[in-house]
Backbone as a chain_set.jsonl record, in Angstrom:
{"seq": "XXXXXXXXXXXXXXXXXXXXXXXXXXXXXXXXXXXXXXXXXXXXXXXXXXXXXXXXXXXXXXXXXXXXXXXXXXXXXXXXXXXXXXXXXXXXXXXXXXXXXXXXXXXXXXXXXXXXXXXXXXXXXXXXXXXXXXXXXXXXXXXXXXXXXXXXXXXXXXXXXXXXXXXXXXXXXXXXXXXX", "coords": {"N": [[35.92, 22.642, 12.491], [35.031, 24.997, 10.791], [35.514, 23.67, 8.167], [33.467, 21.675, 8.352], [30.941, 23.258, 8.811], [30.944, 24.337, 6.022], [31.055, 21.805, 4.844], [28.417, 20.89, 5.489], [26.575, 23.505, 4.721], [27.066, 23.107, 1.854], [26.044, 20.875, 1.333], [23.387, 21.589, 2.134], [22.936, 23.411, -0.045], [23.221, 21.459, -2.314], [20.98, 20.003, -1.762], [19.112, 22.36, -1.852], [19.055, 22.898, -4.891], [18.285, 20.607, -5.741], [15.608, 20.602, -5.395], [14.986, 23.033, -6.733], [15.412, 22.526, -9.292], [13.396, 19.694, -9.562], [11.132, 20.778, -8.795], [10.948, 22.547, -11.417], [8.894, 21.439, -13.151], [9.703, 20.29, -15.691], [8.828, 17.692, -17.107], [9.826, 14.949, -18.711], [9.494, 13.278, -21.677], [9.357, 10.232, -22.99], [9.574, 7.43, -25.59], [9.207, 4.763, -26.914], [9.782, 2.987, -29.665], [10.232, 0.37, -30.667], [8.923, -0.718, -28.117], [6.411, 0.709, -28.911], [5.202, 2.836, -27.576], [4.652, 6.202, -25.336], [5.43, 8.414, -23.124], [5.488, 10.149, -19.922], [7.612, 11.558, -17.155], [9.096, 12.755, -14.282], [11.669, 13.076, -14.402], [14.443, 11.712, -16.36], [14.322, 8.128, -17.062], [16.311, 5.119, -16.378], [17.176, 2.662, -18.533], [16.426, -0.547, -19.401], [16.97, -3.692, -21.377], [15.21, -6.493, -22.462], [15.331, -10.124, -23.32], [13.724, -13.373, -24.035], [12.273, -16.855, -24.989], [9.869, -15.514, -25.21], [9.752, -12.7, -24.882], [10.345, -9.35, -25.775], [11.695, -7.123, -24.17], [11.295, -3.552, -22.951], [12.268, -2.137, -20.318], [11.564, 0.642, -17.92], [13.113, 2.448, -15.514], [12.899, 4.555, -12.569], [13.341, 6.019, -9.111], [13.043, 8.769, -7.055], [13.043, 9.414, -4.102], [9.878, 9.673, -2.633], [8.752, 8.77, -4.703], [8.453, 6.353, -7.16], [8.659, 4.567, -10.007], [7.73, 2.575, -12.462], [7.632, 0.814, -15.848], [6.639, -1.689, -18.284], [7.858, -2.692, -21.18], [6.981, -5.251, -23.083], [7.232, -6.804, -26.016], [5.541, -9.362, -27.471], [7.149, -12.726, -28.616], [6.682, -14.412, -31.541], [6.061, -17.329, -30.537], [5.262, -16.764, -28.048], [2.517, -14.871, -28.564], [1.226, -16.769, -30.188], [-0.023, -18.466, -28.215], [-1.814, -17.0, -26.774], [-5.291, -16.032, -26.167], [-7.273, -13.958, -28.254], [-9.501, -13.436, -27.949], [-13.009, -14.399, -26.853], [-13.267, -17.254, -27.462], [-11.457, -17.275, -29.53], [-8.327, -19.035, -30.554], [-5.788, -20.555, -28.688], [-4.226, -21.29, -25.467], [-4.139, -19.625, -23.328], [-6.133, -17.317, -21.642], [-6.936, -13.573, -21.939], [-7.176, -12.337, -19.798], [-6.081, -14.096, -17.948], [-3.477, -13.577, -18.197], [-3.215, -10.907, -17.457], [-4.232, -11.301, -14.443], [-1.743, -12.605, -13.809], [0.31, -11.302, -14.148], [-0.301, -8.518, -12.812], [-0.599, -9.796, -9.995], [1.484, -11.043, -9.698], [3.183, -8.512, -9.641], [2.051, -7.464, -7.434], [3.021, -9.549, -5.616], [5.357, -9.405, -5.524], [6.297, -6.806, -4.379], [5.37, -7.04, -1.935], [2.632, -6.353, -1.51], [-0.49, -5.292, -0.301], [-3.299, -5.76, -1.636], [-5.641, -2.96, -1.87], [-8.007, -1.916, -3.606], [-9.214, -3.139, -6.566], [-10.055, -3.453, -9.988], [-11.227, -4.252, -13.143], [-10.537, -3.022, -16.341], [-10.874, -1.396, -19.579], [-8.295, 0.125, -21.292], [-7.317, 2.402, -22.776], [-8.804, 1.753, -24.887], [-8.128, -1.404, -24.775], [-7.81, -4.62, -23.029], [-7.59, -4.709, -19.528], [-5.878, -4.428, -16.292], [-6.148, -2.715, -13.334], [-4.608, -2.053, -10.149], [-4.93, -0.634, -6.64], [-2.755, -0.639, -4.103], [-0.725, -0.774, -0.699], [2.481, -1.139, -0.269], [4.81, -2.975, 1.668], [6.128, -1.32, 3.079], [4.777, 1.19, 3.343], [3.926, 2.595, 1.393], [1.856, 4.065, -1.033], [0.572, 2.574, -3.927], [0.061, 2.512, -7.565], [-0.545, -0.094, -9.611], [-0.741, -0.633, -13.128], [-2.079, -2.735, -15.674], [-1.595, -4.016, -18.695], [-2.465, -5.262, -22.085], [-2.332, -6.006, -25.421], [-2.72, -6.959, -28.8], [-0.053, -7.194, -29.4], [1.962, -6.768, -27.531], [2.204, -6.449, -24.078], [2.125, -4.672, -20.871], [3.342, -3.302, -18.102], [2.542, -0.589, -15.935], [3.441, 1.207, -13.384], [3.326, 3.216, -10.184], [4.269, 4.879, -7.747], [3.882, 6.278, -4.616], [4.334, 9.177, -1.83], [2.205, 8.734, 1.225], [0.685, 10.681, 2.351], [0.426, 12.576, 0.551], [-1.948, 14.262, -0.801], [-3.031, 15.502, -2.926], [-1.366, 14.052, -4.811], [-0.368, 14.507, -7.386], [2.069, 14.419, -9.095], [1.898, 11.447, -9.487], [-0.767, 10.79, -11.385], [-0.406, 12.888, -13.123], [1.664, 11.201, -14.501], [0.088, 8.594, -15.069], [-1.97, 9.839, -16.524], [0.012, 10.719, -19.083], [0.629, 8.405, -20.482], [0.776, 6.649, -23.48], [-0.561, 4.611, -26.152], [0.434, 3.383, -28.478], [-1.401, 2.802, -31.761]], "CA": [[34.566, 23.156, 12.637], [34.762, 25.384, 9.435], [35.266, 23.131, 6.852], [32.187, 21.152, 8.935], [29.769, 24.176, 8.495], [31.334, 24.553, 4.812], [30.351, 20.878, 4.029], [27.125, 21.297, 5.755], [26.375, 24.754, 3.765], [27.202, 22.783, 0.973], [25.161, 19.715, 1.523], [22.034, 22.539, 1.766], [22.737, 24.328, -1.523], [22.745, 20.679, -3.193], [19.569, 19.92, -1.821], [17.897, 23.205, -2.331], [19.227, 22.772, -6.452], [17.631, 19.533, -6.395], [14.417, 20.911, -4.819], [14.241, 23.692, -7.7], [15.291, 21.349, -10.385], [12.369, 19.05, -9.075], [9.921, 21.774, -9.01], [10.423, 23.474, -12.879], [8.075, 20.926, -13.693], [10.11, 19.942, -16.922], [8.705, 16.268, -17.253], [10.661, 14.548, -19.612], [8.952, 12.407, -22.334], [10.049, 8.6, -23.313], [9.095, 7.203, -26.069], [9.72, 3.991, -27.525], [9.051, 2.659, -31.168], [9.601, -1.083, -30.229], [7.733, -0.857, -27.144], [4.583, 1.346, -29.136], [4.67, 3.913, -26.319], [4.818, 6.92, -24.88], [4.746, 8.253, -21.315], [6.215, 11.37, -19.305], [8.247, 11.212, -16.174], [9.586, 14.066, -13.591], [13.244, 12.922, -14.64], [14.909, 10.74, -17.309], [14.435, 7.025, -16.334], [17.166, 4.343, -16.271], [16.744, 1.717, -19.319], [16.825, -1.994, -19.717], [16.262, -4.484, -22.606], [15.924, -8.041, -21.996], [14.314, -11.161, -24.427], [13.857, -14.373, -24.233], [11.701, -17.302, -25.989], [8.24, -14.953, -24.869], [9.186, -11.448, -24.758], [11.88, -8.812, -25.801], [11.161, -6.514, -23.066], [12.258, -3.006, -22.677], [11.715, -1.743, -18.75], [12.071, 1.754, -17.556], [12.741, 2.703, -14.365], [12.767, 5.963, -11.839], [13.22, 6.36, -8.393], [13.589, 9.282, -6.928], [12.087, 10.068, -3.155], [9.21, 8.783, -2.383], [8.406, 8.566, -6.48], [9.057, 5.471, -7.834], [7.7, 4.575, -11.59], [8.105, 1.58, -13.595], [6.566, 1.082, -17.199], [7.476, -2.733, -18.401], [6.38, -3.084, -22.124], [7.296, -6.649, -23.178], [6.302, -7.41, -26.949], [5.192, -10.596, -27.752], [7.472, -13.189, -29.895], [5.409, -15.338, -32.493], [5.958, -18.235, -29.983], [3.665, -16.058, -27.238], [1.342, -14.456, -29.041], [0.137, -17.919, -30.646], [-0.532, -18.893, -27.42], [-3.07, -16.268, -26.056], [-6.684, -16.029, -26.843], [-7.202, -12.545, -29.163], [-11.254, -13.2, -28.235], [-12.692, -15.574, -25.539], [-13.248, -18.061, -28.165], [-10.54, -17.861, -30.343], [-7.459, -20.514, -30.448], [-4.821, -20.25, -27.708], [-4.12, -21.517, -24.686], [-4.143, -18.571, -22.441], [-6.872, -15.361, -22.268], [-6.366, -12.136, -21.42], [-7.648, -11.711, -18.283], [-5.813, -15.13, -17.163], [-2.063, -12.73, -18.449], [-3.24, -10.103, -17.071], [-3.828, -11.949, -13.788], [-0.374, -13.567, -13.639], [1.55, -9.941, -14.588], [-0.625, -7.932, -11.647], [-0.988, -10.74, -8.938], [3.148, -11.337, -9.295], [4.006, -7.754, -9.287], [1.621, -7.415, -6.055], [3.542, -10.192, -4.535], [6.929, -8.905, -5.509], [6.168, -5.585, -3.656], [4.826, -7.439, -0.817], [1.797, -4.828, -1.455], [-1.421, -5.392, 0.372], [-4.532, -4.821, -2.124], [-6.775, -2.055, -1.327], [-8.91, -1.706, -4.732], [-8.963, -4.184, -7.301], [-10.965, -3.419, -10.822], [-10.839, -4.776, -14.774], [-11.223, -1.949, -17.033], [-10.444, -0.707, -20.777], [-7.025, 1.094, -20.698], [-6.803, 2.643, -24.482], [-9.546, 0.592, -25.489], [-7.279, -2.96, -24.662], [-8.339, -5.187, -21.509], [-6.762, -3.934, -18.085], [-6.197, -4.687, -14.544], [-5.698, -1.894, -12.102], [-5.005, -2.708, -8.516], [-4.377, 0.488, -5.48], [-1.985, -1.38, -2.974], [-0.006, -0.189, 0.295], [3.459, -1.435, -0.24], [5.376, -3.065, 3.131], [7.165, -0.342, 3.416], [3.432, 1.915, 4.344], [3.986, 3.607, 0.296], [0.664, 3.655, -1.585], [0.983, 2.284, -5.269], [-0.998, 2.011, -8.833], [-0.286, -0.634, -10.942], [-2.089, -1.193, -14.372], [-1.531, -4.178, -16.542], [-2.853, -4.225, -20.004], [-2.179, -6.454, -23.421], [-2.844, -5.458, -26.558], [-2.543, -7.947, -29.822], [1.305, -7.498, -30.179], [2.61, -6.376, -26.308], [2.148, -6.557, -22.785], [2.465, -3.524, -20.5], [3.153, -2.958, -16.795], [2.746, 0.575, -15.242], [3.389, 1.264, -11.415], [3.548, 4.401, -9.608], [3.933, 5.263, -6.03], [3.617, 8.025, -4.072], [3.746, 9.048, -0.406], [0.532, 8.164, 1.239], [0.254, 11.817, 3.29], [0.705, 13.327, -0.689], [-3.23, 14.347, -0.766], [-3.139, 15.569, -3.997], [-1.323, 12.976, -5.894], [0.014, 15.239, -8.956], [2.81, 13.445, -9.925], [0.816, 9.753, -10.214], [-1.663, 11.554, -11.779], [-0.154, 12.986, -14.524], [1.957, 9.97, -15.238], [-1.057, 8.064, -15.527], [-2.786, 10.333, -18.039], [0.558, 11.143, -20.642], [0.836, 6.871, -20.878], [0.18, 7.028, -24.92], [-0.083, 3.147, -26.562], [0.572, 3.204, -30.076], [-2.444, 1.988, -32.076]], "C": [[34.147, 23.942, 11.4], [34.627, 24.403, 8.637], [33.696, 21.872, 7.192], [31.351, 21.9, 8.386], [30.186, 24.31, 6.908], [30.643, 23.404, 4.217], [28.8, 20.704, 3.973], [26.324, 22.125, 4.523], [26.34, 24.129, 2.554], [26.305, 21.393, 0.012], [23.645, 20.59, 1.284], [22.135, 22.865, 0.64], [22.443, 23.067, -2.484], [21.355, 20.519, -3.186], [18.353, 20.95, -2.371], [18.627, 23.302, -3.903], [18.279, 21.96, -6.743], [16.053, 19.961, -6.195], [14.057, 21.68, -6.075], [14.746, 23.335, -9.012], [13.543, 20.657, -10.576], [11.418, 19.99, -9.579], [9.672, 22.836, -10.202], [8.905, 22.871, -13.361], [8.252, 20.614, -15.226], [10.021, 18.69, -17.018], [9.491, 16.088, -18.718], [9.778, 13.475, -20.376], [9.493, 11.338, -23.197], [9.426, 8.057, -24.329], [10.043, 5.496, -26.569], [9.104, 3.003, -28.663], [8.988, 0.785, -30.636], [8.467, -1.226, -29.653], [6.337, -0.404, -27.689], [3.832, 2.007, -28.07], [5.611, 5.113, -26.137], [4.44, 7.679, -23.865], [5.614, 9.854, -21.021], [6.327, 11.233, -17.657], [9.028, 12.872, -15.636], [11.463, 14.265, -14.088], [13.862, 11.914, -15.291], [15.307, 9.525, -16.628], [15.092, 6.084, -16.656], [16.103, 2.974, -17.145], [16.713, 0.583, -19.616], [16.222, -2.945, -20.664], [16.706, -5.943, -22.211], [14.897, -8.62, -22.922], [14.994, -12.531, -23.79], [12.743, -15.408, -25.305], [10.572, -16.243, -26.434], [8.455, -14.053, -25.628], [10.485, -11.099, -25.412], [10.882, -7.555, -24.997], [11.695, -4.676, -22.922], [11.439, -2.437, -20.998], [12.674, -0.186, -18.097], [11.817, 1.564, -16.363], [13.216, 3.969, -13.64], [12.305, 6.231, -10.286], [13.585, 7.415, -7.62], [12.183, 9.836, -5.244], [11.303, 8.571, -2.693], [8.011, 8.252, -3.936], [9.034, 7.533, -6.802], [8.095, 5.127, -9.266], [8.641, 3.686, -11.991], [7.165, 1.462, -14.452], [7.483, -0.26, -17.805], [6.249, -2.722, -20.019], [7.635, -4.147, -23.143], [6.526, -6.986, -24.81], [6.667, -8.924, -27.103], [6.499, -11.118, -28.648], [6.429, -14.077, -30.844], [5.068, -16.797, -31.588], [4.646, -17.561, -28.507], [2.681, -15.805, -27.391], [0.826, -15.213, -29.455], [-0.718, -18.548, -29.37], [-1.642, -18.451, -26.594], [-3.929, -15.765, -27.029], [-6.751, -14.553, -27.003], [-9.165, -12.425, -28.503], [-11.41, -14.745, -27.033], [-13.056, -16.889, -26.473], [-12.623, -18.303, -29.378], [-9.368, -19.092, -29.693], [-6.64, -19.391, -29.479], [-5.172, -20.442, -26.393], [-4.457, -20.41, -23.024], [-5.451, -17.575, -22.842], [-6.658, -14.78, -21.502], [-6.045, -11.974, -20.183], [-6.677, -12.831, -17.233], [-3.835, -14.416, -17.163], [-2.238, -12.089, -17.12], [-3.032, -9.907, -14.59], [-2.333, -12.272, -13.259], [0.248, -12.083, -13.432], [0.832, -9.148, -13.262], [0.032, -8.714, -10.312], [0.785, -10.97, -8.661], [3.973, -9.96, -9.084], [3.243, -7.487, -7.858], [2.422, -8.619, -5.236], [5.252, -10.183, -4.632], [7.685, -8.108, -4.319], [5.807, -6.068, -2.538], [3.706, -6.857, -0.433], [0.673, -5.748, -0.722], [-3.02, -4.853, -0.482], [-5.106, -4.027, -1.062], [-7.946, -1.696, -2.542], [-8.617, -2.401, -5.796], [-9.907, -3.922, -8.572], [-10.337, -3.75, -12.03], [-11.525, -3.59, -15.015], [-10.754, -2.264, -18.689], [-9.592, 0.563, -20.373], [-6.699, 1.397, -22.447], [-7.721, 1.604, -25.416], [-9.004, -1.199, -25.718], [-7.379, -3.303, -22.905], [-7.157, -4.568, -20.368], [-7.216, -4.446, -16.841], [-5.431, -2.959, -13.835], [-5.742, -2.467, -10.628], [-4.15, -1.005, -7.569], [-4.069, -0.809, -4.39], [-0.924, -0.322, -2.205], [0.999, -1.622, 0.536], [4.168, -1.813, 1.79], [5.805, -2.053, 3.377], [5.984, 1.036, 3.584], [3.731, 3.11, 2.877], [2.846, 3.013, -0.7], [1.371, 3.198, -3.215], [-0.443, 2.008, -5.891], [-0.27, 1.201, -9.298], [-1.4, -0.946, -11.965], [-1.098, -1.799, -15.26], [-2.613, -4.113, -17.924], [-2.419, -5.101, -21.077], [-2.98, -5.866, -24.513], [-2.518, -6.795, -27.438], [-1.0, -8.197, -29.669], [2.003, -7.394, -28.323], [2.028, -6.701, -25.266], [2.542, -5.533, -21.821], [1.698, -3.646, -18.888], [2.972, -1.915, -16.102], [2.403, 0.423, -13.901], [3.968, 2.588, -11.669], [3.225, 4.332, -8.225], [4.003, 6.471, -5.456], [3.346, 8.351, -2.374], [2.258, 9.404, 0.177], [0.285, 9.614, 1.655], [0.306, 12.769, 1.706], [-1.455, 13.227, -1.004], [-3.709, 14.736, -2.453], [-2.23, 14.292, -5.528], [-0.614, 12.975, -7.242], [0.909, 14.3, -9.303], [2.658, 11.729, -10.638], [0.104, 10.191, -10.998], [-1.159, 11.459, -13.355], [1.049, 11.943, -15.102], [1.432, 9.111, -15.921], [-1.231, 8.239, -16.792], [-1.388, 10.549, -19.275], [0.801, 9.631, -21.03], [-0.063, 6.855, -22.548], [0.373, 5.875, -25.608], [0.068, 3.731, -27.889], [-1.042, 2.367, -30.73], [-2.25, 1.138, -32.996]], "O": [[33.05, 23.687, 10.904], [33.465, 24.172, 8.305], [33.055, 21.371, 6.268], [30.822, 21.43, 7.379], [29.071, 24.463, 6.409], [29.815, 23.573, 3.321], [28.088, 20.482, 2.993], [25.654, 21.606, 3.63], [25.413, 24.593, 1.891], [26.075, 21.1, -1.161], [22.88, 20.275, 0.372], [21.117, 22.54, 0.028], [21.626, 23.246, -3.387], [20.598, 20.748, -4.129], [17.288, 20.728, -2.948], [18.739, 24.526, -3.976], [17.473, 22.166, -7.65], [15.29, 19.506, -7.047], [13.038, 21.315, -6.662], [14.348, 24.069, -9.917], [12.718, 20.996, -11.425], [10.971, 19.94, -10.725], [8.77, 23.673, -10.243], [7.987, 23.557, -13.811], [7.288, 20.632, -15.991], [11.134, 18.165, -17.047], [9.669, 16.947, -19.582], [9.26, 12.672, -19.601], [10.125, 11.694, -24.192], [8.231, 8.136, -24.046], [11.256, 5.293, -26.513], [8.069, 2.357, -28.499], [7.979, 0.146, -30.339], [7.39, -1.615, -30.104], [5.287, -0.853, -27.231], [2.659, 1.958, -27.699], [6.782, 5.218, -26.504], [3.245, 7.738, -23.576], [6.225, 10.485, -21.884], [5.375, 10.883, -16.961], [9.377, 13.807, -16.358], [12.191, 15.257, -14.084], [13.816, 10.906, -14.584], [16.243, 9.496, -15.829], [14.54, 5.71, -17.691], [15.02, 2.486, -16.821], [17.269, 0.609, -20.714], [14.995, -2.999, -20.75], [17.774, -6.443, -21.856], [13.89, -8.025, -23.304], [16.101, -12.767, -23.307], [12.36, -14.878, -26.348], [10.299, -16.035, -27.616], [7.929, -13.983, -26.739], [11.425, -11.86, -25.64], [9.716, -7.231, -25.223], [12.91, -4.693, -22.726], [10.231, -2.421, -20.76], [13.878, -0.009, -17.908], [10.883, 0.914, -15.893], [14.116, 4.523, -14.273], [11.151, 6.596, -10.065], [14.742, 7.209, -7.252], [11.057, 10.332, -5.282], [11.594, 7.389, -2.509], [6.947, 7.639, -4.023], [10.262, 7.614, -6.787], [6.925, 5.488, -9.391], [9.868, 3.778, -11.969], [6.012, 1.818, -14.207], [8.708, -0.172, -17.883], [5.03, -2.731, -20.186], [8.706, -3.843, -23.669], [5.36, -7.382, -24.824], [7.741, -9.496, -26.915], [7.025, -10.279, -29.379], [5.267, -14.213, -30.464], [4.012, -17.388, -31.812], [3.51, -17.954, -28.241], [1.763, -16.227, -26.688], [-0.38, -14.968, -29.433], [-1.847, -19.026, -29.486], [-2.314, -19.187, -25.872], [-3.715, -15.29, -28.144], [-6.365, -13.843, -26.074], [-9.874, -11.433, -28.67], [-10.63, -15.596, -26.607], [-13.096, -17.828, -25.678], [-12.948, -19.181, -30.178], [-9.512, -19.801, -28.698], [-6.683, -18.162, -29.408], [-6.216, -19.946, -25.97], [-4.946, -20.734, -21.942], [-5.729, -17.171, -23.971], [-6.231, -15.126, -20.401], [-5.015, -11.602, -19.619], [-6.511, -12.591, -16.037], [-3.053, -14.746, -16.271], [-1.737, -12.418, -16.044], [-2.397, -9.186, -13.819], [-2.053, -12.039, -12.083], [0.692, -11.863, -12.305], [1.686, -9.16, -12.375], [1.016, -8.28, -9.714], [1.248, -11.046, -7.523], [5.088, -9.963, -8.561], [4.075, -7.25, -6.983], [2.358, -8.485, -4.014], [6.091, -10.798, -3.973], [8.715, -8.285, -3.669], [5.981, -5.146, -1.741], [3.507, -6.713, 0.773], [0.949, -6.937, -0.564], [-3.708, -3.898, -0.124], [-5.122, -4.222, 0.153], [-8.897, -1.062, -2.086], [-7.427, -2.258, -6.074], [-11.014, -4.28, -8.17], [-9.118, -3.629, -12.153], [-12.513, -3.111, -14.458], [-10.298, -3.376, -18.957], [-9.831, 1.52, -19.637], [-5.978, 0.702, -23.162], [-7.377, 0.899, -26.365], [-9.404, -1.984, -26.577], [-7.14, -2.592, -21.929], [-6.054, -4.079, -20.612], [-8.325, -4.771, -16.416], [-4.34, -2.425, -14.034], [-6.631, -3.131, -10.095], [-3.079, -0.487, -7.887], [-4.859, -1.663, -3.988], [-0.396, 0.647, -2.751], [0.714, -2.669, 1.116], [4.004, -1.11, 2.788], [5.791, -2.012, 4.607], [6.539, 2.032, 4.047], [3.769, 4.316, 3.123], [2.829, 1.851, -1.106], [2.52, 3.492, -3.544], [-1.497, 1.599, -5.403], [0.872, 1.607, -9.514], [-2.545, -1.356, -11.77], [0.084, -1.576, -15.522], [-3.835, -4.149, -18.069], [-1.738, -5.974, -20.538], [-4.094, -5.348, -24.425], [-2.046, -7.739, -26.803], [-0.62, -9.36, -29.797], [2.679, -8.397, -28.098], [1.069, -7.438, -25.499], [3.762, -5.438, -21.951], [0.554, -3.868, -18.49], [3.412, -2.284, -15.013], [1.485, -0.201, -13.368], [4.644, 3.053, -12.587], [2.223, 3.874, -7.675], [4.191, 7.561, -5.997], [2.388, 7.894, -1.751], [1.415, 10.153, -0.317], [-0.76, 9.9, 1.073], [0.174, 13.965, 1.967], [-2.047, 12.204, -1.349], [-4.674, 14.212, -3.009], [-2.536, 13.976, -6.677], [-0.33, 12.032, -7.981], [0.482, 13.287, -9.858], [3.048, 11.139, -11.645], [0.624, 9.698, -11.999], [-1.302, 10.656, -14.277], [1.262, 12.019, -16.313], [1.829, 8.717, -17.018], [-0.978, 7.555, -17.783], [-1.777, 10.537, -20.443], [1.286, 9.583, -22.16], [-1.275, 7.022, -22.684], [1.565, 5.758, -25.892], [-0.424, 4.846, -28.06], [-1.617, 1.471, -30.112], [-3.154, 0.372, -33.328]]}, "num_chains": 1, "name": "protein.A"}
């Protein structure tokens, strides 16, 4: 029964560390020269690099809670980028909006998400999709999809839906910094 209440006791003190860890509010900032970005995150996010003919890709990721954050920034090889239209009447097979398309529309059916708001914008002055979706699992999400001349860039954030204020999506959002 002691060493019970001991592990217990002990199980609380981790949690309340992690709680005032969590709550300094020491976001951590990522940067990456390939990728031509920079972003800020509640806690240093787990890294992966992958290429093939298209892309060389690097993909962060960060779950922690009901916080999850991915940031996918994929540059072009010379075999991709010939292929998508820079202008709706330049050469190339592909335009923007038809990427941009494909990279939203497949991470919404990854997530099994459920649109709820759907708009094209300017994200850093370079075309953009945003979509607000409620994940199967009843967890709201942003993703924004944008393309620039040389890259390709995924951002998602989620956040529990009863979270009224939002802070942590929020300011993820706004420190997302493209390279120009």
């Amino acid at each position: 029964m002691v060493k019970a209440m001991k592990r217990f006791c002990n199980f609380v003190l981790a949690l309340a560390c992690i709680g005032i860890a969590h709550a300094d509010n020491s976001w951590k900032t990522v940067a990456s020269k390939q990728g031509k970005i920079a972003f800020s995150l509640p806690w240093q996010p787990e890294k992966k690099v992958q290429s093939d003919d298209l892309y060389q890709q690097e993909i962060f990721t960060l779950i922690r809670w009901t916080d999850r954050y991915l940031v996918v920034a994929a540059k072009f090889t010379d075999l991709a980028a010939s292929g998508i239209k820079q202008s709706d009447n330049g050469p190339g097979m592909y335009s923007q909006r038809f990427i941009l398309d494909q990279l939203v529309d497949g991470f919404v059916r990854g997530s099994k998400g459920k649109p709820l708001q759907n708009e094209y914008f300017k994200f850093q002055g370079h075309p953009a999709r945003r979509m607000h979706l409620l994940n199967a699992a009843g967890v709201e999400m942003q993703v924004i999809g944008t393309i620039t001349k040389s890259h390709l860039y995924l951002f998602s954030a989620s956040y529990a839906k009863d979270d009224p204020e939002q802070a942590n999506y929020k300011r993820f959002f706004s420190s997302i910094k493209l390279d120009k």
